[in-house]
C-alpha positions as CSV (number, residue, x, y, z in Angstrom):
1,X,1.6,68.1,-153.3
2,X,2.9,66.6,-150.1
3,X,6.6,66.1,-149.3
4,X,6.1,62.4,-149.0
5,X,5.3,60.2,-151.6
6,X,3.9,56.9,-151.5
7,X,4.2,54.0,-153.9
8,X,1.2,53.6,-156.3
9,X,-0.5,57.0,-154.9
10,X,-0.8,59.4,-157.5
11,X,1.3,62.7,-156.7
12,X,-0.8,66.1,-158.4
13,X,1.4,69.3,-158.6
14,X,-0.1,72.5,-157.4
15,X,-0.6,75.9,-159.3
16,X,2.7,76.8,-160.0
17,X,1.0,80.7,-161.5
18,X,2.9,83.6,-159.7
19,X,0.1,86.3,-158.9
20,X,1.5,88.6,-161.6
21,X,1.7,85.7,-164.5
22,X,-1.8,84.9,-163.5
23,X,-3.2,88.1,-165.0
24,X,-2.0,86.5,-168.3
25,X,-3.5,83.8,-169.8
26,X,-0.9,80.8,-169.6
27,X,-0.6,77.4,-169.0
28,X,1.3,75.0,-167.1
29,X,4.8,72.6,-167.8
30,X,6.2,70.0,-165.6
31,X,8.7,67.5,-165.4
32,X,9.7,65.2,-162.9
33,X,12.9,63.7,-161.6
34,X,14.3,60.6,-159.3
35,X,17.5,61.0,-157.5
36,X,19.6,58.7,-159.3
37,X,22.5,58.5,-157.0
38,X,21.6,55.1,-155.8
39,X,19.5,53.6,-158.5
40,X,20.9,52.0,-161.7
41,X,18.6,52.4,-164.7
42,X,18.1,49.0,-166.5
43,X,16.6,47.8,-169.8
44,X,13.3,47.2,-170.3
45,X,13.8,44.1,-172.4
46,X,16.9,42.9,-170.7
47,X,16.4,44.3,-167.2
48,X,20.3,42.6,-166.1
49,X,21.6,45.2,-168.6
50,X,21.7,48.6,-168.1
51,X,20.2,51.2,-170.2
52,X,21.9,53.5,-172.5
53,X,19.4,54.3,-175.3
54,X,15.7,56.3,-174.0
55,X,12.4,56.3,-176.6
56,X,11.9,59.9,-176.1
57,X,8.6,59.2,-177.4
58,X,7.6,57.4,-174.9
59,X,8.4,60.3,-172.5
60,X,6.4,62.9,-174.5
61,X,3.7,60.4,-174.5
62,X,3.7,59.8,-170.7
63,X,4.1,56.7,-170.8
64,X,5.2,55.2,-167.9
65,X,9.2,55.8,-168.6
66,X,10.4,52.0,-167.4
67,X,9.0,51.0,-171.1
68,X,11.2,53.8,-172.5
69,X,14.8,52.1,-171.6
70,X,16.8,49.9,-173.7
71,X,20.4,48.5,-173.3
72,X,21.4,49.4,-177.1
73,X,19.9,50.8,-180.2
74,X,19.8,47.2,-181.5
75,X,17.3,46.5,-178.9
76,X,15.6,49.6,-179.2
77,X,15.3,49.2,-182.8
78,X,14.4,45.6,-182.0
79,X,11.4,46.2,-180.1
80,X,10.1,49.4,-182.2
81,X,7.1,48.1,-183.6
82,X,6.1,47.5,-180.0
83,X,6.8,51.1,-179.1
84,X,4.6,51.8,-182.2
85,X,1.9,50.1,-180.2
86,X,2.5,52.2,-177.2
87,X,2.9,55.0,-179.2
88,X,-0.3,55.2,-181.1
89,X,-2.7,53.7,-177.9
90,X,-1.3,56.9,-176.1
91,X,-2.1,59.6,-178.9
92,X,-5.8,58.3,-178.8
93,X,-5.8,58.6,-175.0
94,X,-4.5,61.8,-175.1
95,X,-6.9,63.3,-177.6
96,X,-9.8,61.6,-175.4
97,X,-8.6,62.8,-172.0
98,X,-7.0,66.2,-173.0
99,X,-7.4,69.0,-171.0
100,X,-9.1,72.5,-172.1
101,X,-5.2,74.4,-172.1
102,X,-3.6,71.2,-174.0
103,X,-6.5,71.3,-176.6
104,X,-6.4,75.4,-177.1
105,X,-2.4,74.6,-177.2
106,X,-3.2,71.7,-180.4
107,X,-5.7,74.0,-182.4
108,X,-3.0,77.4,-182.2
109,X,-0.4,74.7,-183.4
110,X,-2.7,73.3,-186.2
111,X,-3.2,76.5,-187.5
112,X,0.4,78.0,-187.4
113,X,-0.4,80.8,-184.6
114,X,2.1,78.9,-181.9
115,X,5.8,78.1,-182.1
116,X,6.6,73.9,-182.4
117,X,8.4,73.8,-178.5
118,X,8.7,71.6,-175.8
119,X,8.5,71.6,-172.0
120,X,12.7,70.7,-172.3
121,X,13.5,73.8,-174.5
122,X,11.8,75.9,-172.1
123,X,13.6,74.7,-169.1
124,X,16.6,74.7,-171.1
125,X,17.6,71.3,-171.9
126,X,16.5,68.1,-173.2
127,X,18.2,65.4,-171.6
128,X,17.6,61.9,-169.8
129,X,19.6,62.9,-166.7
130,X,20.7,66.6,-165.7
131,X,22.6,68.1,-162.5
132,X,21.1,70.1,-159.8
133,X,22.9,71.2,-156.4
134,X,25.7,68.7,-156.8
135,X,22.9,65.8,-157.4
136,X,22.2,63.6,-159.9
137,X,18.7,63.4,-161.4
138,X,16.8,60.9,-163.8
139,X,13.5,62.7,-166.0
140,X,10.9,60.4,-165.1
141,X,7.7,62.0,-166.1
142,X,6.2,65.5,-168.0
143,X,2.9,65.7,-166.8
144,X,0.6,67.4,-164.1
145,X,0.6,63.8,-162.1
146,X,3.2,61.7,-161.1
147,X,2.3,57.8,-159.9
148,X,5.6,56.4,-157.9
149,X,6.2,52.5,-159.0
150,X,8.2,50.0,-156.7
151,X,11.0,50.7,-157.9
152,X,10.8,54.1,-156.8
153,X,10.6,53.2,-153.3
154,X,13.5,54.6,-151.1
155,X,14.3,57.7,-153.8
156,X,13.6,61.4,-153.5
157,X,11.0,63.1,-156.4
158,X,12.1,66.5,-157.6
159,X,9.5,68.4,-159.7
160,X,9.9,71.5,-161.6
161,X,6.8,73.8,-162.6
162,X,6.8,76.7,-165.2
163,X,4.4,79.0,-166.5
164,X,4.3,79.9,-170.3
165,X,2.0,82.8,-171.5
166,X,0.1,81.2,-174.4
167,X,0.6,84.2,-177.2
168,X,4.3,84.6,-177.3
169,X,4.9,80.8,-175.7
170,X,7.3,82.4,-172.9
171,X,8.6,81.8,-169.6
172,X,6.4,84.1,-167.1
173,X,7.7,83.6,-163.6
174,X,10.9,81.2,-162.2
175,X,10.6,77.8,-162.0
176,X,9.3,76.5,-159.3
177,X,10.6,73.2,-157.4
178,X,9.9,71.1,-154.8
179,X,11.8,68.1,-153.6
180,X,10.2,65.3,-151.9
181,X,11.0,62.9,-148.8
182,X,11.9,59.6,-150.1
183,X,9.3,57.3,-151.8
184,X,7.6,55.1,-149.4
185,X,5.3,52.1,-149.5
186,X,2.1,51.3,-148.1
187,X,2.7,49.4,-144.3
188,X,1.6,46.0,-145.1
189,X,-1.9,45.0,-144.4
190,X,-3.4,43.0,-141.3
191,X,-6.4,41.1,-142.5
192,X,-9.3,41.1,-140.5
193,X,-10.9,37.5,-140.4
194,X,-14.5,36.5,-139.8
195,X,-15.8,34.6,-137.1
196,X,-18.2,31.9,-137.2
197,X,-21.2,31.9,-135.8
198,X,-24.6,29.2,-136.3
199,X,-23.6,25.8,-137.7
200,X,-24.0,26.8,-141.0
201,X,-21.6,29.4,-142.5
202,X,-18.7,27.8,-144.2
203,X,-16.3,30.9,-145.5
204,X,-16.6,34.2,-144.9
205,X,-18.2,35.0,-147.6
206,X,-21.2,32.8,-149.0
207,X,-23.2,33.9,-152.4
208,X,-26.1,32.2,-152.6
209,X,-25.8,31.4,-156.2
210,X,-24.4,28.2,-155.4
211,X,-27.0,27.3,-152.3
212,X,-29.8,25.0,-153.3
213,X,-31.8,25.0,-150.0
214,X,-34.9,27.3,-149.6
215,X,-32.8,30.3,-147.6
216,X,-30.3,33.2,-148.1
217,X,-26.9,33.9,-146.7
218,X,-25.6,37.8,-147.6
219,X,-22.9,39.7,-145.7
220,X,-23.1,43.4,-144.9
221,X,-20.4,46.2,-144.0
222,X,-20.9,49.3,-142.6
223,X,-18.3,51.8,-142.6
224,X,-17.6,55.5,-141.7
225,X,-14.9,56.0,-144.2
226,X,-14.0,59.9,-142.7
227,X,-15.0,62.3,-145.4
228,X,-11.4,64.7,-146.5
229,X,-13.5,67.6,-145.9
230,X,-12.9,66.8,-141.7
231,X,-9.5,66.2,-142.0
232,X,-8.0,69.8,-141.3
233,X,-7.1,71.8,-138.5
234,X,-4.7,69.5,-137.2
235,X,-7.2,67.1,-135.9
236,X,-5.2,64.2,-136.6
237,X,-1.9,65.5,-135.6
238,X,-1.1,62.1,-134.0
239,X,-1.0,60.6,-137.3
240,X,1.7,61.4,-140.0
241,X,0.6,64.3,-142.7
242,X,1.2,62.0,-145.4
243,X,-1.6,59.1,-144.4
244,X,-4.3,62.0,-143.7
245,X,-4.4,62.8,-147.3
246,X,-6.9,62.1,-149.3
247,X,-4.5,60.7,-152.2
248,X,-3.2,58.1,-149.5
249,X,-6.1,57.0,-147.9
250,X,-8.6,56.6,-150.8
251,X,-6.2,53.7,-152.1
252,X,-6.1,52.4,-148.7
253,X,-10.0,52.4,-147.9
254,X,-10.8,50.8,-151.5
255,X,-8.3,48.0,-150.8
256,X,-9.5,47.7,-147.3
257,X,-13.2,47.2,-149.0
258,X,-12.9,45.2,-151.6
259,X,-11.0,42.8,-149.7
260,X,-13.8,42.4,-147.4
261,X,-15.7,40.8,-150.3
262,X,-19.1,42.3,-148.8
263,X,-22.3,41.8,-150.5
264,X,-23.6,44.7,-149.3
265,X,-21.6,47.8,-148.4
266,X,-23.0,50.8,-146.3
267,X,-20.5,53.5,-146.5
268,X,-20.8,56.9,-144.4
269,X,-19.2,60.4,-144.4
270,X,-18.8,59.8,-148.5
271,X,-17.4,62.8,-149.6
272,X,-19.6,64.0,-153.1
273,X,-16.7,64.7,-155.3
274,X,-14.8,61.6,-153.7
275,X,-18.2,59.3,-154.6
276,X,-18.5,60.6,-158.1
277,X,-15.0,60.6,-159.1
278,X,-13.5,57.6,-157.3
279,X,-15.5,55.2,-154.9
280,X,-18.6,55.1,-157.7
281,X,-16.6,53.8,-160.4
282,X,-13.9,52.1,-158.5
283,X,-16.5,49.7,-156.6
284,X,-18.8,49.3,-160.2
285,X,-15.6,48.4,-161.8
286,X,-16.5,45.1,-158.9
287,X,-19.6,44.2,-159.7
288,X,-21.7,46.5,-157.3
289,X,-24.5,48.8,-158.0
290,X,-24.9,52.0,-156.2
291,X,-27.1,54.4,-154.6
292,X,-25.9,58.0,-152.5
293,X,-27.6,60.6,-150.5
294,X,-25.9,63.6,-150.1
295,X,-26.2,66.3,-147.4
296,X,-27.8,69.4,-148.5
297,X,-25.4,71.5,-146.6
298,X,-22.2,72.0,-149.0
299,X,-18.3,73.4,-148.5
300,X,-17.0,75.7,-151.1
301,X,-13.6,74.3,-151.5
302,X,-10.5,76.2,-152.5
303,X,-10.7,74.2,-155.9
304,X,-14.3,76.2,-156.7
305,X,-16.3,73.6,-156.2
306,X,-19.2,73.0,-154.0
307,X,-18.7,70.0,-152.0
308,X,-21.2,67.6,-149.3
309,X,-20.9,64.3,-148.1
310,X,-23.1,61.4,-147.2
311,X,-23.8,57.7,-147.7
312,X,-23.5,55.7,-150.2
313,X,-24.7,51.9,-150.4
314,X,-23.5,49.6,-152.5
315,X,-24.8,46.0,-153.6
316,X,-23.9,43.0,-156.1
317,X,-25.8,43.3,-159.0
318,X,-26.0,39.6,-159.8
319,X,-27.2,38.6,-156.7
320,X,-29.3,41.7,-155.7
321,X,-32.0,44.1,-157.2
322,X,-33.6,47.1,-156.3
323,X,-37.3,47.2,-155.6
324,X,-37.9,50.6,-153.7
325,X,-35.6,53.2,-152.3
326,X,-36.5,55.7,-149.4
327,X,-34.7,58.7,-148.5
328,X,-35.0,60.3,-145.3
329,X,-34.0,63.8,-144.7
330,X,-34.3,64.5,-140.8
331,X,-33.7,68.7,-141.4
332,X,-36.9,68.5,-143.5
333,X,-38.8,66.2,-141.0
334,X,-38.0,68.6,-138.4
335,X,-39.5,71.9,-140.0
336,X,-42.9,70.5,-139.0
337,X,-42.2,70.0,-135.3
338,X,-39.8,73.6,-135.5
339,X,-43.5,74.9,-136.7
340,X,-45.5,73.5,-134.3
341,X,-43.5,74.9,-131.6
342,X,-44.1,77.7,-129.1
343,X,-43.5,80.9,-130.3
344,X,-40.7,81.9,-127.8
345,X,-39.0,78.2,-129.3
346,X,-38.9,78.4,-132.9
347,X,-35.7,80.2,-133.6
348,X,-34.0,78.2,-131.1
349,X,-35.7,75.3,-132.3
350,X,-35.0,75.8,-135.8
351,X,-31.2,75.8,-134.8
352,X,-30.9,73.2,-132.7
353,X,-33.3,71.0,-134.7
354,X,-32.8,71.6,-138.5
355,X,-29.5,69.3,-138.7
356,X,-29.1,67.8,-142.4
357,X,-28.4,63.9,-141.2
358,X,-29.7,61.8,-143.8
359,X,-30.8,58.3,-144.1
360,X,-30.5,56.2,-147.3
361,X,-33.3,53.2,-147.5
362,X,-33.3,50.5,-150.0
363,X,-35.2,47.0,-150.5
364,X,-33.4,44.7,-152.3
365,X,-34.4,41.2,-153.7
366,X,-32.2,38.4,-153.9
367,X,-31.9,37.1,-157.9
368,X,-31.8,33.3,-157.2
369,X,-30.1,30.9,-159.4
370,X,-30.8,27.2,-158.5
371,X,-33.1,27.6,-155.5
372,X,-35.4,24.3,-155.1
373,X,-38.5,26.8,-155.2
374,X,-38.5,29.6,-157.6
375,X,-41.5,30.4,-155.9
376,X,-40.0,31.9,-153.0
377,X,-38.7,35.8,-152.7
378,X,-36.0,36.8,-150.2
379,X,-36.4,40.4,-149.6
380,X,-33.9,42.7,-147.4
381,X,-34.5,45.9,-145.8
382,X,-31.5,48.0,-145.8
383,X,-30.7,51.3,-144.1
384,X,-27.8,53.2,-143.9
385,X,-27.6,56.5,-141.4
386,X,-25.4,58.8,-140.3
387,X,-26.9,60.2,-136.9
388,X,-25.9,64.0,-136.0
389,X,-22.6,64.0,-134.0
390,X,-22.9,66.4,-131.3
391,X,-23.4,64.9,-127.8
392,X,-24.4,68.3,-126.5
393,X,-28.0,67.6,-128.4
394,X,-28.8,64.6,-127.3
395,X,-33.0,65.4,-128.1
396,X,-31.7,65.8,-131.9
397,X,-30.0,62.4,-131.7
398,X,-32.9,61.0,-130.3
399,X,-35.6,62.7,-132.8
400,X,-33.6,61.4,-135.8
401,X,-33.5,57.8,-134.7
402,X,-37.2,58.1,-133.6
403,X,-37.8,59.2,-137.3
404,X,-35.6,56.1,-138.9
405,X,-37.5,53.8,-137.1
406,X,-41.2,55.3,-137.3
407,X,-40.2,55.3,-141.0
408,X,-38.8,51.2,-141.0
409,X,-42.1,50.5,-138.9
410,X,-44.0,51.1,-142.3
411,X,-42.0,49.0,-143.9
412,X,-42.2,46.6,-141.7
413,X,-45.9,45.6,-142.3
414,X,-44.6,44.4,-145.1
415,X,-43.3,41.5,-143.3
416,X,-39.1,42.4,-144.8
417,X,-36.4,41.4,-142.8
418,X,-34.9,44.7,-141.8
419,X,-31.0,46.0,-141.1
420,X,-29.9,49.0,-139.8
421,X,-26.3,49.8,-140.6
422,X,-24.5,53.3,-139.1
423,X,-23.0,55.6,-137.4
424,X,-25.0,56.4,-134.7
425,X,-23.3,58.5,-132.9
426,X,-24.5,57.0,-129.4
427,X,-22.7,55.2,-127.2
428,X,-24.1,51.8,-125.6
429,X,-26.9,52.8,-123.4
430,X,-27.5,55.7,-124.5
431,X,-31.7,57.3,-125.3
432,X,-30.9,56.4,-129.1
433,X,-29.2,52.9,-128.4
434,X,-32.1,51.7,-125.9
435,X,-34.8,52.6,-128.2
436,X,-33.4,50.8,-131.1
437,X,-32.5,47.7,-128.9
438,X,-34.9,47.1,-126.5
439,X,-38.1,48.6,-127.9
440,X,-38.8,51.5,-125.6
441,X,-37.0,54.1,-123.3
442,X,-38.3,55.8,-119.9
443,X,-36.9,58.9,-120.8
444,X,-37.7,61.8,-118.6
445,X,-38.0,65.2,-120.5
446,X,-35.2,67.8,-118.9
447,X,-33.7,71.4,-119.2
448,X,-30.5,69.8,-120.1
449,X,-31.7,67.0,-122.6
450,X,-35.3,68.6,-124.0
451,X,-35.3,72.3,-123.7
452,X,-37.7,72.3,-126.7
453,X,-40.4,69.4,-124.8
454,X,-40.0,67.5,-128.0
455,X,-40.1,63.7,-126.1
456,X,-43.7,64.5,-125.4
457,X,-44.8,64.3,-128.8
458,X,-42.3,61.1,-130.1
459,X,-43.0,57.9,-130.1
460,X,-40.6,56.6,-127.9
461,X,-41.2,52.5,-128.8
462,X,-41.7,50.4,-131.4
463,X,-42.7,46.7,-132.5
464,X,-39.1,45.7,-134.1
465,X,-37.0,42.7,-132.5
466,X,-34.2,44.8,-133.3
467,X,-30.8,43.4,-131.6
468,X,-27.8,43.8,-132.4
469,X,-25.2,41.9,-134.6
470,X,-22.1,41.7,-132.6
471,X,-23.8,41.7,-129.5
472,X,-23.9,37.7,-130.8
473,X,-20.6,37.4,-129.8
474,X,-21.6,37.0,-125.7
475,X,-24.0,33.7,-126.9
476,X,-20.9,32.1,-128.5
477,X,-19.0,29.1,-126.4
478,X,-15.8,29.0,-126.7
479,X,-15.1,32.1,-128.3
480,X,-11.6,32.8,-128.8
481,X,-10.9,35.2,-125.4
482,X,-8.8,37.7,-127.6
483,X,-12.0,38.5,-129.2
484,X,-13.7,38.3,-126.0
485,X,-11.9,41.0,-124.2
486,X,-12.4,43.5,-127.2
487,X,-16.2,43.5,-125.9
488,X,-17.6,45.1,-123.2
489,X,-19.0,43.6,-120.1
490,X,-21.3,45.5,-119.1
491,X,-22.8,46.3,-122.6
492,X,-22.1,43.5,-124.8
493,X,-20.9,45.9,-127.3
494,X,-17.4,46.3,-128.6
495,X,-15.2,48.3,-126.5
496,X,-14.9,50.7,-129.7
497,X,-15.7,51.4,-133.2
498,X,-14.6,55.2,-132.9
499,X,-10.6,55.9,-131.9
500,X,-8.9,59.5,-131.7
501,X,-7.0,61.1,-129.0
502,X,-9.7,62.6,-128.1
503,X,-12.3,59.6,-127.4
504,X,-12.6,56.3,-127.6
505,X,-16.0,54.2,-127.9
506,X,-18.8,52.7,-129.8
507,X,-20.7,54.9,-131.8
508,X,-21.3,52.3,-135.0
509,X,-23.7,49.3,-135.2
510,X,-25.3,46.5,-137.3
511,X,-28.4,45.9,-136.2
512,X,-30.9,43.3,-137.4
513,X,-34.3,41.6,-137.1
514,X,-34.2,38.9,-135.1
515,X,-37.5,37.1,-135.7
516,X,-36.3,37.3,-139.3
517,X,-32.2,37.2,-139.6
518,X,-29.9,34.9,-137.8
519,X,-26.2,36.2,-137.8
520,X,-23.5,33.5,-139.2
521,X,-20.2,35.6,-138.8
522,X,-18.5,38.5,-137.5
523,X,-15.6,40.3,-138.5
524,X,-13.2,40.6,-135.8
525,X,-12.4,43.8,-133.8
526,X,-9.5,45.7,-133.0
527,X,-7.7,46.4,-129.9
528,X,-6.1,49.5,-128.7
529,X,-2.7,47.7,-128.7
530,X,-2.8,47.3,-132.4
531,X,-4.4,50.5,-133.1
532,X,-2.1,52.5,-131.1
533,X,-2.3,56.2,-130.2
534,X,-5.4,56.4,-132.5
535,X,-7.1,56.6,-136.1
536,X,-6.5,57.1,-138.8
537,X,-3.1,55.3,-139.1
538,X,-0.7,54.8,-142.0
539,X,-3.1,51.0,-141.9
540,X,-6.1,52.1,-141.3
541,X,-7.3,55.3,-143.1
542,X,-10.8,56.2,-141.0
543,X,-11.2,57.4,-137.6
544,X,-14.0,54.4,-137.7
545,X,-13.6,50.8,-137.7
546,X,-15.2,49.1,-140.2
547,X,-17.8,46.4,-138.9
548,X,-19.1,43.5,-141.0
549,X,-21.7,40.5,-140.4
550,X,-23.2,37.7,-142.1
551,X,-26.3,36.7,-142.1
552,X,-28.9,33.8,-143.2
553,X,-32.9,34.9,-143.7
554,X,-34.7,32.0,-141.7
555,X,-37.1,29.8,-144.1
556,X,-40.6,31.7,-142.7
557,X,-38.6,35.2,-143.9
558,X,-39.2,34.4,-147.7
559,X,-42.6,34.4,-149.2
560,X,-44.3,34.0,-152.7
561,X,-45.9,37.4,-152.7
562,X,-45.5,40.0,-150.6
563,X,-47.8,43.0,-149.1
564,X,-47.6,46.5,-151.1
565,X,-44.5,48.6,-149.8
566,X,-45.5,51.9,-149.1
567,X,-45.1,54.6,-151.2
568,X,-43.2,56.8,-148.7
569,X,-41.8,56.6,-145.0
């Protein structure tokens, strides 16, 4: 647990086991306090009273402990059948969501083999408010987690941690305790706003349930969401401790997303546990459907558990479906070239090319509700990438953008409009960049940037009007010149997507078919004023900034039948 807390962000105690009590089989008991020097605590029913009557229900229960207050027993009897309610909702929860120790601790009880106590007779009381150190503290909570409400904000947490053995029910090490900063909130948030773009787009956001005419307008993010798992070390000692946790800056990112409204959502550096436990449900809870590809490579964390991270794509079920998926694994592509290699090469090859990047592929077709031709089907191409990161291999950056688009070149005989969302990991100009965006590169193969010869046997060019989206931005008049100045000149790119202390640049893109896509709107960048020193930020909780476009399918893109996709890529 870190010393400071933040409204709304779920606080989780750590092992509180000495090493000699963990020899022993035991469980855990917590309770958790607010410093109630300064905070007056008022009834739940008449909140201008204060309270002098607690449900202690309600606080063996967990629930949350504002509901537990009443001015006088009149009013708690008053409002007892409502506390009833509470009551029996939580007992079904708990038997639902009870962990393996609390379940052992409920069958020993049920058959007379463990003494009837509670957490407060082991820590020696059972009061509302006790005294520690000369300070005054409210019980606010019994459980492993503790979620700080608003009225929390501005008041130090104290929690205290035993161990009981589970034969003899006893105390088997001193109580541990931590004491918090004060409770703070989240800084308040600085929407980002789109920018038009074409004559037609009308909001930020248009779902083309409600169009009638013969075309499609979607909007797609794409967003390297910094997987935990990078987060150590000190990396980001710039920013505080507290907004580098994941606890922090999952709540931040999901409110950051959703409030984008995207239709489609490209997500990289998606940490596995994170995707399964969190962003998965969170984002279906929304109205999305979701598809992930992992690394292969995986962390063994300290928690036991074998960890990767990759990305994750998200769409609106009611206005999307899925008609084929493609996954690309570069590492595996490579072990062909690694083969065909010299024999003096391949174990230098096999390191410097075998890099587990991943691309994640899908076609999706729009579900149409009051188009003037049902004949028609809109189809999208959608990939999203995450290129390997180290500048020091450019010929791997190079290879595995080579792949992407030899693989999208396949799909593109199908006649599908095609988007390529990521982080690249190349700046503007760069091998990777120029390939994508202008169709070929004059790349000469070097010591320093092809020790392996690789470029002679790549295709170095392709057939795709690739551009890209927020290089739009330059054919806009009267473009507000705030906007204008966070693009480069020379480049037509923004000045960054990417922001530490260490570098600064664009390494993220949208990119699109032009023959096929128009772009209507684009979310507006940052500048380094507002950023500051760098990211992530108490505001914004990536080291990336999120990027976001809208776009309309022009009338020749849809078709009543399309060409067979290909089986694989």
């Amino acid at each position: 647990m870190r010393n400071q807390p933040r409204r709304s962000c779920q606080l989780q105690s750590i092992s509180c086991s000495s090493t000699s009590s963990s020899i022993f089989p035991h469980f855990q008991l917590w309770r958790w306090f607010l410093n109630s020097r300064y905070r007056e605590v008022v009834c739940s029913v008449h909140p201008s009273k204060l309270a002098t009557v607690q449900c202690m229900s309600c606080v063996k229960l967990e629930i949350p402990v504002d509901q537990s207050y009443h001015c006088s027993s009149q009013c708690f009897l008053d409002a007892w059948q409502m506390h009833v309610k509470l009551h029996s909702h939580a007992v079904k929860t708990e038997k639902q969501t009870a962990t393996g120790g609390q379940q052992e601790l409920r069958r020993l009880r049920s058959c007379g083999s463990w003494p009837d106590f509670s957490a407060d007779q082991l820590f020696g009381e059972n009061t509302l408010v006790v005294e520690r150190e000369g300070k005054v503290w409210i019980k606010v909570g019994s459980s492993k987690t503790y979620k700080p409400s608003k009225e929390d904000v501005g008041f130090t947490l104290r929690l205290e941690c035993v161990a009981v053995d589970y034969a003899e029910g006893t105390q088997l090490a001193p109580i541990n305790i931590i004491v918090t900063d004060p409770v703070i909130t989240f800084p308040p948030r600085c929407p980002r706003c789109m920018i038009e773009i074409g004559s037609y787009m009308k909001s930020h956001n248009i779902h083309f349930k409600s169009q009638t005419s013969d075309s499609l307008t979607f909007s797609v993010l794409s967003y390297n969401i910094l997987a935990d798992m990078y987060t150590g070390m000190g990396k980001y000692s710039y920013c505080p401790s507290w907004a580098v946790v994941w606890e922090y800056r999952k709540q931040n990112l999901l409110q950051e997303i959703i409030g984008y409204d995207a239709d489609i959502i490209c997500l990289q550096e998606v940490q596995s546990d994170h995707f399964e436990g969190y962003l998965q449900p969170e984002l279906m809870k929304c109205g999305y459907s979701v598809m992930y590809k992992r690394k292969r490579t995986e962390l063994y964390t300290s928690s036991r558990h074998y960890i990767s991270e990759g990305c994750a794509t998200f769409y609106r079920h009611d206005l999307f479906k899925e008609i084929m998926k493609y996954e690309l694994e570069f590492d595996r592509r490579a072990q062909v070239v690694v083969e065909d290699l010299k024999p003096e090469l391949k174990h230098v090859g096999h390191i410097r090319l075998m890099k587990d990047n991943v691309a994640l592929i899908v076609i999706l077709e729009a579900i149409r509700d009051g188009s003037t031709n049902d004949d028609l089907q809109f189809r999208i191409c959608v990939a999203n990438t995450h290129i390997h990161a180290n500048t020091e291999l450019p010929d791997v950056q190079l290879y595995q953008v080579a792949n992407l688009v030899r693989g999208l070149e396949k799909i593109a005989q199908s006649k599908i409009p095609l988007l390529i969302c990521g982080d690249l990991n190349s700046p503007p100009e760069s091998d990777p960049h120029m390939l994508l965006v202008r169709g070929r590169i004059n790349s000469v193969s070097g010591e320093r940037t092809d020790p392996l010869g690789i470029y002679q046997i790549l295709k170095l060019e392709h057939s795709l009007a690739l551009a890209s989206a927020y290089a739009s931005f330059f054919h806009l008049r009267g473009i507000d010149e705030k906007q204008f100045n966070r693009m480069s000149l020379e480049n037509h790119e923004p000045l960054f997507t990417y922001f530490t202390s260490g570098f600064a640049g664009t390494l993220d893109y949208i990119l699109y078919t032009a023959d096929s896509l128009r772009v209507e709107g684009l979310l507006e960048l940052l500048d380094f004023e507002s950023v500051g020193v760098g990211l992530p930020s108490p505001l914004w909780s990536s080291d990336h900034v999120a990027l976001m476009a809208s776009f309309r399918l022009k009338p020749h893109s849809a078709s009543e039948s399309w060409p067979a996709l290909p089986q694989e890529i």
